[in-house]
TILOGU-480791 format. One record per residue (C-alpha): x negated, z negated, y. Coordinates in Angstrom, 1 decimal, padded with zeros to 4 digits. Layout:
BEGIN
SITE,X,Z,Y
...
! end
This chain:
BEGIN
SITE,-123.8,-173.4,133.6
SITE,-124.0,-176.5,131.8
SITE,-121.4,-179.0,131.8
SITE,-124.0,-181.5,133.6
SITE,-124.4,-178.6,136.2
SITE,-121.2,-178.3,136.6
SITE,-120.1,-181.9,136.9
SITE,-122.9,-182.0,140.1
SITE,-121.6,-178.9,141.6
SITE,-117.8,-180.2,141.8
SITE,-119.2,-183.4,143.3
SITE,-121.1,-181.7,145.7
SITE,-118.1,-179.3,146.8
SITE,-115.8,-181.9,146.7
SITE,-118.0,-184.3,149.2
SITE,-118.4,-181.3,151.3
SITE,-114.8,-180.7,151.4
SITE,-114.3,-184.0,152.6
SITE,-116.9,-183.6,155.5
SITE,-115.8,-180.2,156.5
SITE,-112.5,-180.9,156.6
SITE,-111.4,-184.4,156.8
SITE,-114.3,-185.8,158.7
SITE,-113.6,-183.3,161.5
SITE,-109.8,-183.7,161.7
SITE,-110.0,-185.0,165.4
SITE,-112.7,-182.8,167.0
SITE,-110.0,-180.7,168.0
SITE,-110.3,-176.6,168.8
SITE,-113.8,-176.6,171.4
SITE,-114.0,-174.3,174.4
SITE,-115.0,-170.9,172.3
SITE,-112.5,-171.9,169.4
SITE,-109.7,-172.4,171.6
SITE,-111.0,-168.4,172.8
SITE,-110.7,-166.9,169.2
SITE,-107.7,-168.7,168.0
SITE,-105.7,-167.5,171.1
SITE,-106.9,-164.1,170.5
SITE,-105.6,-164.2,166.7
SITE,-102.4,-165.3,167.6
SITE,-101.6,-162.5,170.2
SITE,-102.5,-159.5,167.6
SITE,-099.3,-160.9,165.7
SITE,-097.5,-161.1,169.1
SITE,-098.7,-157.5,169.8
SITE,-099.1,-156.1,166.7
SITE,-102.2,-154.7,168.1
SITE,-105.1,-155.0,165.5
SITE,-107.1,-152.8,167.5
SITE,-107.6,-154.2,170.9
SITE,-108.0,-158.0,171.2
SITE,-105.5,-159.4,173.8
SITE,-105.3,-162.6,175.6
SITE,-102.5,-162.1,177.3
SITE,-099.5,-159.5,177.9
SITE,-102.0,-156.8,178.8
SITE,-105.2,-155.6,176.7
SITE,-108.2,-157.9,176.9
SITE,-110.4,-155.4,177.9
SITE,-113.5,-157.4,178.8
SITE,-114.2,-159.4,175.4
SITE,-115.9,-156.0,173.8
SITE,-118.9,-158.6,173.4
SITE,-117.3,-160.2,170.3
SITE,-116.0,-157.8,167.5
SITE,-112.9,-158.4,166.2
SITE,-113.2,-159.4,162.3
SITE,-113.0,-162.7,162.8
SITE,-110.4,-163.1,164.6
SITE,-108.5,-160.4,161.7
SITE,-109.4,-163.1,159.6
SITE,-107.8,-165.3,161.5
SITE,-104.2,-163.5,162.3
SITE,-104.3,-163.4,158.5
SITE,-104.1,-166.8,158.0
SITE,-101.7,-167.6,160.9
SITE,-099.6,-164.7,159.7
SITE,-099.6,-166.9,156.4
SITE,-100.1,-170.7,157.4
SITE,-098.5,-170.4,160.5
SITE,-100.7,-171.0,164.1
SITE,-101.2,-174.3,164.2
SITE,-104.3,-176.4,165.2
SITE,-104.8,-177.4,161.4
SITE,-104.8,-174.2,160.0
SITE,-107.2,-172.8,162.6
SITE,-109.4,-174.8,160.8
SITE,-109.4,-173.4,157.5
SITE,-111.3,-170.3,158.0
SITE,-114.0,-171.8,159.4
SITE,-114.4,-175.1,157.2
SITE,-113.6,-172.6,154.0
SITE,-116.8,-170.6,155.2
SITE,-118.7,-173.7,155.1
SITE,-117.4,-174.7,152.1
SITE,-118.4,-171.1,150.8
SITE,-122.2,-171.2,152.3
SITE,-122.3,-174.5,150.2
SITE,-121.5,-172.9,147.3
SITE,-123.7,-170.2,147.0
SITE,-126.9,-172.3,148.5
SITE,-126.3,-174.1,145.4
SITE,-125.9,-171.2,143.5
SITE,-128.6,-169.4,144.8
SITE,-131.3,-172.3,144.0
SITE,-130.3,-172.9,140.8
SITE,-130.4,-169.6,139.6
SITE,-134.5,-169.1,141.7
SITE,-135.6,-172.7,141.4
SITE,-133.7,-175.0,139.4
SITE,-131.0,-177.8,139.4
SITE,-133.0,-180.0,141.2
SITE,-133.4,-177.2,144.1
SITE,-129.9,-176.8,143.9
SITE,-128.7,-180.1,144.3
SITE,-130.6,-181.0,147.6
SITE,-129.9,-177.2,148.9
SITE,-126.6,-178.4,149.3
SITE,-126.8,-181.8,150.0
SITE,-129.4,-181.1,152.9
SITE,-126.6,-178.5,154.3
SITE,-123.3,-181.0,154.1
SITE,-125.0,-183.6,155.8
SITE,-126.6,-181.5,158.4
SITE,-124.9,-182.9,161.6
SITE,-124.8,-180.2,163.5
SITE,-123.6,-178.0,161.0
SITE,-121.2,-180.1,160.3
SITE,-120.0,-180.1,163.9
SITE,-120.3,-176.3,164.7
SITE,-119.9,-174.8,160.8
SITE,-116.4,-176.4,160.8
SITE,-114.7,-175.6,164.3
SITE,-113.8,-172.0,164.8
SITE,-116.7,-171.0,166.4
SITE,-118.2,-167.8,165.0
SITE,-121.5,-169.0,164.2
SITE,-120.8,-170.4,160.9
SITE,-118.5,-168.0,159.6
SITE,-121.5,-165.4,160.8
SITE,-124.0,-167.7,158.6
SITE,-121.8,-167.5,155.8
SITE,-121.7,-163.8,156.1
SITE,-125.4,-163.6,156.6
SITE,-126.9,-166.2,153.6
SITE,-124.8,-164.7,151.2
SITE,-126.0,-161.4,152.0
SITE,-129.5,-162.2,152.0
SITE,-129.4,-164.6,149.0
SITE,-128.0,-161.2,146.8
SITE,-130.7,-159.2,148.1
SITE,-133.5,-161.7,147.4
SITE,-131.7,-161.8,144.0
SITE,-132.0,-157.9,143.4
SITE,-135.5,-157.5,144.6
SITE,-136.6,-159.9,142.7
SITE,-134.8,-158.9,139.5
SITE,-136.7,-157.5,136.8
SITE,-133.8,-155.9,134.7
SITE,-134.0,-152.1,134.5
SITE,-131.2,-151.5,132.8
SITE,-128.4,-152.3,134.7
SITE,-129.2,-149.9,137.4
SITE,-125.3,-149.3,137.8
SITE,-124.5,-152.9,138.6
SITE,-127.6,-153.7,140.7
SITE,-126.9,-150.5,143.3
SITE,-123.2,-152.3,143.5
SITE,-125.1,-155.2,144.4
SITE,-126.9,-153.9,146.8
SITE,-123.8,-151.8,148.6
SITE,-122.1,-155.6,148.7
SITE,-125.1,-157.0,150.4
SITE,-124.8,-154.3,152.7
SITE,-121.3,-155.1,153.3
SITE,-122.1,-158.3,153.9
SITE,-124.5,-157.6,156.6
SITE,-122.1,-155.1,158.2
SITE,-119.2,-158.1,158.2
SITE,-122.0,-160.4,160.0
SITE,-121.9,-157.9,162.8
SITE,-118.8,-157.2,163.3
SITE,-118.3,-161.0,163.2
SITE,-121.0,-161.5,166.5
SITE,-122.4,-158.5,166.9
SITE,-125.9,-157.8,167.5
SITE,-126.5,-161.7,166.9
SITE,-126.9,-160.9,163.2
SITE,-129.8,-159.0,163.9
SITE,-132.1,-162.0,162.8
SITE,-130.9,-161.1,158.8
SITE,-131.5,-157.0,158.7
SITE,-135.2,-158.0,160.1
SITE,-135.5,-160.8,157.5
SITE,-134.1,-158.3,154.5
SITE,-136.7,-155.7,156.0
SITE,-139.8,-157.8,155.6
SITE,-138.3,-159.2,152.1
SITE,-138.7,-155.2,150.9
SITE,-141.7,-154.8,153.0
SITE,-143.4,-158.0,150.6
SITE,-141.8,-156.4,147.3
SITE,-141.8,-152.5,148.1
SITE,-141.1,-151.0,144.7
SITE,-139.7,-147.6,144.2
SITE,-136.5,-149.4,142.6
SITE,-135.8,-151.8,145.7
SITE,-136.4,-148.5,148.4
SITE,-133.7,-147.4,146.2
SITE,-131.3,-150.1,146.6
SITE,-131.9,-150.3,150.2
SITE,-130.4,-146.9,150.7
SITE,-126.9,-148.5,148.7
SITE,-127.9,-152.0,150.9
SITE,-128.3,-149.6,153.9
SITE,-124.7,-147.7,153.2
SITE,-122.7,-150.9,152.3
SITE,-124.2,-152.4,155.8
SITE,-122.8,-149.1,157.9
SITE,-119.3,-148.8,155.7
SITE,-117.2,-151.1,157.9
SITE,-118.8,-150.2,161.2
SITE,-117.9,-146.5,160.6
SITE,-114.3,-147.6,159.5
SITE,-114.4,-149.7,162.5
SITE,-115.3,-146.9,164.8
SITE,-113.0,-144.2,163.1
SITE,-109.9,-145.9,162.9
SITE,-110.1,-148.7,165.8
SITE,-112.1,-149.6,168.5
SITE,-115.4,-149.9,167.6
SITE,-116.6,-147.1,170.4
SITE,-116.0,-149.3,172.7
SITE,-118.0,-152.6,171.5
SITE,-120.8,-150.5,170.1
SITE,-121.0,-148.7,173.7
SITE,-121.3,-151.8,175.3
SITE,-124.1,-153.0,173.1
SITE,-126.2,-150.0,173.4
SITE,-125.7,-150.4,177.6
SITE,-129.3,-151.2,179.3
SITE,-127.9,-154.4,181.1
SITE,-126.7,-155.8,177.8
SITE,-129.6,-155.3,175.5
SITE,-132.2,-155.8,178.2
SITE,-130.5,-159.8,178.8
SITE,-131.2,-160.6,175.0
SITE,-135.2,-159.7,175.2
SITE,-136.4,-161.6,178.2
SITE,-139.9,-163.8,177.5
SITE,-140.3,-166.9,175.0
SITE,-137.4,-169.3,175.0
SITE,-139.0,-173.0,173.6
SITE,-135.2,-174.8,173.6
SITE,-133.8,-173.4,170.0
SITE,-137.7,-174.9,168.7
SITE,-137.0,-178.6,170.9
SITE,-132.8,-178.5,169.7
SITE,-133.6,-178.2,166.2
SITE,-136.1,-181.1,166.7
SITE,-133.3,-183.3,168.7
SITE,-130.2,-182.2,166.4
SITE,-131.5,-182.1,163.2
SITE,-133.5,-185.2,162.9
SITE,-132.2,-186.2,159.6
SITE,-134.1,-183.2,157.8
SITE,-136.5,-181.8,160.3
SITE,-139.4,-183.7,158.9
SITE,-138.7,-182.4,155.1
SITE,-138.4,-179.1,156.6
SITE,-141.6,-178.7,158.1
SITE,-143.3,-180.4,155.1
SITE,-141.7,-177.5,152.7
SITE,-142.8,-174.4,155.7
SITE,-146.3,-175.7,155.4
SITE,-146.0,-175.7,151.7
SITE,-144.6,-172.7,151.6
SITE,-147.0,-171.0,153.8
SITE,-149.9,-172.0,151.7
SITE,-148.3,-170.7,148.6
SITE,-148.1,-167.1,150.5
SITE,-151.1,-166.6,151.4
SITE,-152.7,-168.0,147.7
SITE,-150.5,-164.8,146.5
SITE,-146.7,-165.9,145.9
SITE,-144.9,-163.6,148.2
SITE,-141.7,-165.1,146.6
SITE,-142.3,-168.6,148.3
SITE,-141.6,-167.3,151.8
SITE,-138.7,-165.3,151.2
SITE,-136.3,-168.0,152.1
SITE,-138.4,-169.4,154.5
SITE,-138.4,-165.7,156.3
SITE,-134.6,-166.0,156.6
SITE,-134.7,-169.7,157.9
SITE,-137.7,-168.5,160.6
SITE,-135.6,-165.1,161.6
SITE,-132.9,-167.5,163.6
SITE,-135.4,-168.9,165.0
SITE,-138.0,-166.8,166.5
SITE,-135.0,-164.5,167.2
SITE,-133.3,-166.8,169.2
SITE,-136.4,-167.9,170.9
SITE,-137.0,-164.0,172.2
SITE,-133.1,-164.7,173.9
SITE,-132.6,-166.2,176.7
SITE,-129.2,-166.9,176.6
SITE,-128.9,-169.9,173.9
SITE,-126.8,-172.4,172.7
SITE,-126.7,-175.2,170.2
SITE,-124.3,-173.6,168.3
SITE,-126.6,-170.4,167.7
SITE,-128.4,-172.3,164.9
SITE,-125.8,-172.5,162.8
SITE,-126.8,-170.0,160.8
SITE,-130.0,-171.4,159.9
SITE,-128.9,-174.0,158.4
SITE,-128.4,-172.6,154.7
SITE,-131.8,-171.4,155.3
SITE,-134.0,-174.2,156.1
SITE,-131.3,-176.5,153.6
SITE,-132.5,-174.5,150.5
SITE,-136.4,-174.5,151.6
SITE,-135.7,-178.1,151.9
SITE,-134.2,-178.9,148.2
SITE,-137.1,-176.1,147.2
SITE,-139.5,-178.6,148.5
SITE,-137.4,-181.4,146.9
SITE,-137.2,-179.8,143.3
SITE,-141.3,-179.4,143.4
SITE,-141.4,-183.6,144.1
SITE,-139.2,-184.6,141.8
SITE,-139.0,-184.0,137.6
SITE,-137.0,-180.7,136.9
SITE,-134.6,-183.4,134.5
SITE,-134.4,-185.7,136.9
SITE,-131.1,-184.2,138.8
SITE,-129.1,-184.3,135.4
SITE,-130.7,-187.2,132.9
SITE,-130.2,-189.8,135.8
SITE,-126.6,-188.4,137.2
SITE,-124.8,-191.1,138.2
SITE,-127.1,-192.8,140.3
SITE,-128.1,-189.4,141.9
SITE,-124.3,-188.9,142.5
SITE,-124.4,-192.1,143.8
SITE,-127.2,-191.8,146.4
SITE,-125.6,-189.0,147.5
SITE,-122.6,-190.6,148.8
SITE,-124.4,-193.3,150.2
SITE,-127.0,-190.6,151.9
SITE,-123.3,-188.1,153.0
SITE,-121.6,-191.3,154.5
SITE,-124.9,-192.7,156.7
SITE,-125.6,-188.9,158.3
SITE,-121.6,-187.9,158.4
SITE,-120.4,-191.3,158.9
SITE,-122.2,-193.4,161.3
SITE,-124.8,-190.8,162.4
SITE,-124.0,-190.3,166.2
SITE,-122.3,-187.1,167.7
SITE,-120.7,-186.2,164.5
SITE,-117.2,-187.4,164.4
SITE,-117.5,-187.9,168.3
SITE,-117.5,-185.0,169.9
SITE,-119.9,-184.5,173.1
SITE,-117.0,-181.9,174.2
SITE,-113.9,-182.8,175.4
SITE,-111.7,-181.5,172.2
SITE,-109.5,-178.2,173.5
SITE,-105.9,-178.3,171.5
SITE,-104.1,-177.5,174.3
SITE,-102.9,-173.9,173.1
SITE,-100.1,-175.5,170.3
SITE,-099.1,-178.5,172.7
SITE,-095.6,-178.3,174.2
SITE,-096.2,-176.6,177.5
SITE,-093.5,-177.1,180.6
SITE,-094.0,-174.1,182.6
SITE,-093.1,-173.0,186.2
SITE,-089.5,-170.9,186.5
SITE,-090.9,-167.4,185.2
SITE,-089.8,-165.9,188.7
SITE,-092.6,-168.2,190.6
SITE,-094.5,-167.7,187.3
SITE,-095.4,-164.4,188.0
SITE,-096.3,-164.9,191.3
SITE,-099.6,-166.9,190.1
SITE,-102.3,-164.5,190.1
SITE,-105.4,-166.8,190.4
SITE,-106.7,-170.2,188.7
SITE,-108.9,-171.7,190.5
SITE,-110.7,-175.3,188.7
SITE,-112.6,-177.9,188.9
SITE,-116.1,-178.2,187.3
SITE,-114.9,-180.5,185.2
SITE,-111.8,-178.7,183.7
SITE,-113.3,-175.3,183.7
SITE,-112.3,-174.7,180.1
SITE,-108.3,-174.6,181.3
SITE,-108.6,-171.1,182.5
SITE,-108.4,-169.7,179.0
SITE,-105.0,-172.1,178.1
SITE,-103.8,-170.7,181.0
SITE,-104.6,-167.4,181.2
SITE,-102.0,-167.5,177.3
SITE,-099.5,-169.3,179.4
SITE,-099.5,-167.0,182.5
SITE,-100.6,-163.8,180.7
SITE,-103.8,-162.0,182.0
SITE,-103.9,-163.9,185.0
SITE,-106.6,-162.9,187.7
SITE,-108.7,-165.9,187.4
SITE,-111.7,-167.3,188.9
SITE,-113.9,-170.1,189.5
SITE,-114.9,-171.8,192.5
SITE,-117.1,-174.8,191.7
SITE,-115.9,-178.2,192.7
SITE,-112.6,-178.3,194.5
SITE,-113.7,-180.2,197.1
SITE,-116.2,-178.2,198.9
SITE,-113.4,-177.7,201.7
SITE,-112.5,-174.1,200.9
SITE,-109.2,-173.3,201.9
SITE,-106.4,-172.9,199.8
SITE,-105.7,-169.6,198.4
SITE,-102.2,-168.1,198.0
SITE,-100.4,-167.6,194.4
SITE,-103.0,-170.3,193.1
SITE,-102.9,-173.1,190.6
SITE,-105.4,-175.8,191.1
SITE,-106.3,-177.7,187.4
SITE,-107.9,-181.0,187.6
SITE,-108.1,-183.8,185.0
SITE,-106.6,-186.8,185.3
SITE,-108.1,-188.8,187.8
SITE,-109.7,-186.3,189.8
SITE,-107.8,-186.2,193.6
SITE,-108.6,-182.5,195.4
SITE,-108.1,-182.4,199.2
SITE,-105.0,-182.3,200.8
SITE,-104.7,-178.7,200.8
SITE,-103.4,-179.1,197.7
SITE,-099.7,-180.6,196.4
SITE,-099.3,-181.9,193.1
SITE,-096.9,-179.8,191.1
SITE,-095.1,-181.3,188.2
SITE,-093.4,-178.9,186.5
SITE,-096.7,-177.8,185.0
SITE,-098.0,-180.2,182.4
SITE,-100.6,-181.3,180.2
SITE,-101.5,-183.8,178.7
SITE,-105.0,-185.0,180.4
SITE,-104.5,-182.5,183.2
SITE,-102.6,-182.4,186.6
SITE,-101.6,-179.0,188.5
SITE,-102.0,-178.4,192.3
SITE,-100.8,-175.5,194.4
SITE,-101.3,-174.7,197.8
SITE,-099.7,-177.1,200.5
SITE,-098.0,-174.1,201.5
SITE,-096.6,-173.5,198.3
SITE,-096.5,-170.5,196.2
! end
């Protein structure tokens, strides 16, 4: 790379850094990250890396979520410590990753110009910003599943014949890749091994059939290693269960189409300008123009067959649809433009980064209450009536408790029952978690001993 290129590049990372890491210092751990970051910390409690545990005893209902995540995780607390901060890093380092190789990616297919908007239409996606950078799995799963794709667009697209030896290592590392997305979510990274399919079904030449038996070994590697020597029987058996893989495939869902439209507003016109563009270019005969676009549309028309969805599940679209977007830029603008006017691109950019990440709405303010209970100082009950507690019941509007206290109590029998005050009568060995504010009947006493901050404990009148 140039030293232009590589001036732009360090910019870029370095503005992402500073959204990915200090923009979000007060959003706090969310409901799901609060989940994963509990289960990292008890495998170095346990020193069980093969079950996930929440509590004293094995966690034997979260098969839905592999593991390698939250590996990643323990590694990083084993090293950093486990504390709210360094929770953080994996995720905002995957973000920070996905960056780089967009921009790597478009420069080496489309050109500086490409590159330069890939990234910038990524950093300064709001919602990726909110749920690339918490530890959620979706955008450590997007990392996993761009940079896998992006190597196999690469290879089938590579013309070199003589470096067969290096290109079927490729291909075994974009397998690897694909088999990390799953066991990062499962059978959510499904979207990419269909988008990878129809990229070899566009390109089939005897070479790439080839590498997609090394793309196809790399992608099984891990899961086999998973299943020999830990507990991968037991996720996979889940999976392959009727009542689980019958609720993903239920009818058309419209919501991930009208999210993208409410979430993504900065972008969203660009981005259907560029799939209309790129759709014409296909069908005049360049099969290459709707590669990327295949991986962008995969999230989504996956995700619309599922009628379980979430906001969050479009993270991984969004190194996708950001690289069709600078695509579209780079075929608008002069391919010299990027580098011969530098400074004042650099400094549209921050002025364009500080409007969406700055004062666009719902990006530093969280809609979510932020979840950091699980490394605040915790005053528990005596740990003889503490192991009488066998059920926590909450409110609707403090249901995301249960997991805090299900570390605190151990693998507590919990439930929920709605809003407290539908007269139902106290329950024995119960805690009662409300916010601050919120007054249950009187079947319930207050109970002071157990604390935190923004939340108030009840237990029966009749006490424990």
């Amino acid at each position: 790379m140039r030293r232009a290129e590589i001036r732009l590049l360090s910019v870029t990372l370095l503005l992402g850094f500073l959204i990915f890491f200090a923009q979000t210092k007060t959003f706090g751990l969310m409901f799901d990250g609060l989940t994963y970051a509990a289960l990292a910390k008890n495998i170095l409690k346990t020193g069980d890396w093969k079950m996930l545990h929440y509590g004293l005893e094995q966690y034997s209902d979260f098969f839905y979520h592999p593991p390698l995540a939250m590996w990643m995780q323990a590694l990083i607390f084993k090293i950093f410590g486990s504390e709210e901060s360094i929770a953080r890093i994996l995720p905002g380092s995957c973000a920070i990753l996905t960056t780089l190789g967009v921009f790597l990616f478009a420069r080496a297919r489309y050109g500086l110009t490409a590159a330069f908007f890939s990234a910038m239409a990524l950093i300064t996606s709001t919602r990726y910003i909110k749920w690339g950078t918490n530890f959620y799995l979706d955008g450590i799963l997007g990392f996993f599943c761009f940079s896998s794709f992006a190597l196999w667009i690469w290879l089938l697209t590579e013309t070199n014949s003589a470096k067969k030896f290096r290109d079927y290592c490729l291909a075994t590392c974009s397998g690897l890749l694909v088999g990390c997305a799953f066991m990062t979510k499962g059978i959510v990274a499904y979207p990419i091994i269909g988008a990878s399919l129809i990229a070899l079904l566009l390109l089939p030449r005897i070479k790439n059939l080839i590498l997609f038996l090394f793309y196809a070994f790399g992608a099984v590697l891990p899961i086999f290693l998973w299943i020999t020597y830990g507990s991968g029987s037991n996720y996979l058996h889940l999976y392959l269960s009727s009542n689980f893989s019958g609720a993903l495939f239920h009818g058309f869902n419209w919501q991930p189409w009208q999210d993208l439209y409410h979430v993504w507003w900065p972008w969203w016109p660009v981005f259907i300008i560029a799939t209309v563009g790129a759709m014409v270019k296909f069908f005049k005969g360049d099969k290459s123009a709707a590669l990327i676009l295949g991986g962008a549309s995969a999230f989504l028309l996956a995700f619309s067959a599922n009628p379980i969805f979430l906001e969050n599940y479009l993270t991984p679209f969004y190194p996708f649809a950001a690289t069709v977007i600078g695509i579209q830029f780079s075929s608008w603008i002069r391919k010299d433009y990027t580098e011969k006017y530098f400074r004042f691109t650099l400094g549209l950019t921050l002025i364009l980064a500080t409007l969406l990440a700055t004062v666009a709405p719902d990006v530093n303010k969280q809609k979510d209450t932020p979840v950091t209970l699980w490394i605040r100082e915790i005053k528990t009950l005596p740990s003889l009536e503490l192991q009488k507690i066998n059920t926590i019941v909450y409110s609707k509007d403090s249901a995301e408790l249960w997991l805090t206290l299900a570390t605190i109590l151990g693998r507590t029998n919990w439930q929920a029952i709605g809003q407290f005050a539908v007269n139902r009568p106290a329950i024995k060995n119960t805690v009662l978690v409300v916010k601050n504010g919120e007054t249950p009947d009187p079947s319930w006493k207050k109970e002071p001993r157990l604390y935190v901050d923004g939340y108030e404990f009840y237990i029966p009148a009749a006490g424990l």
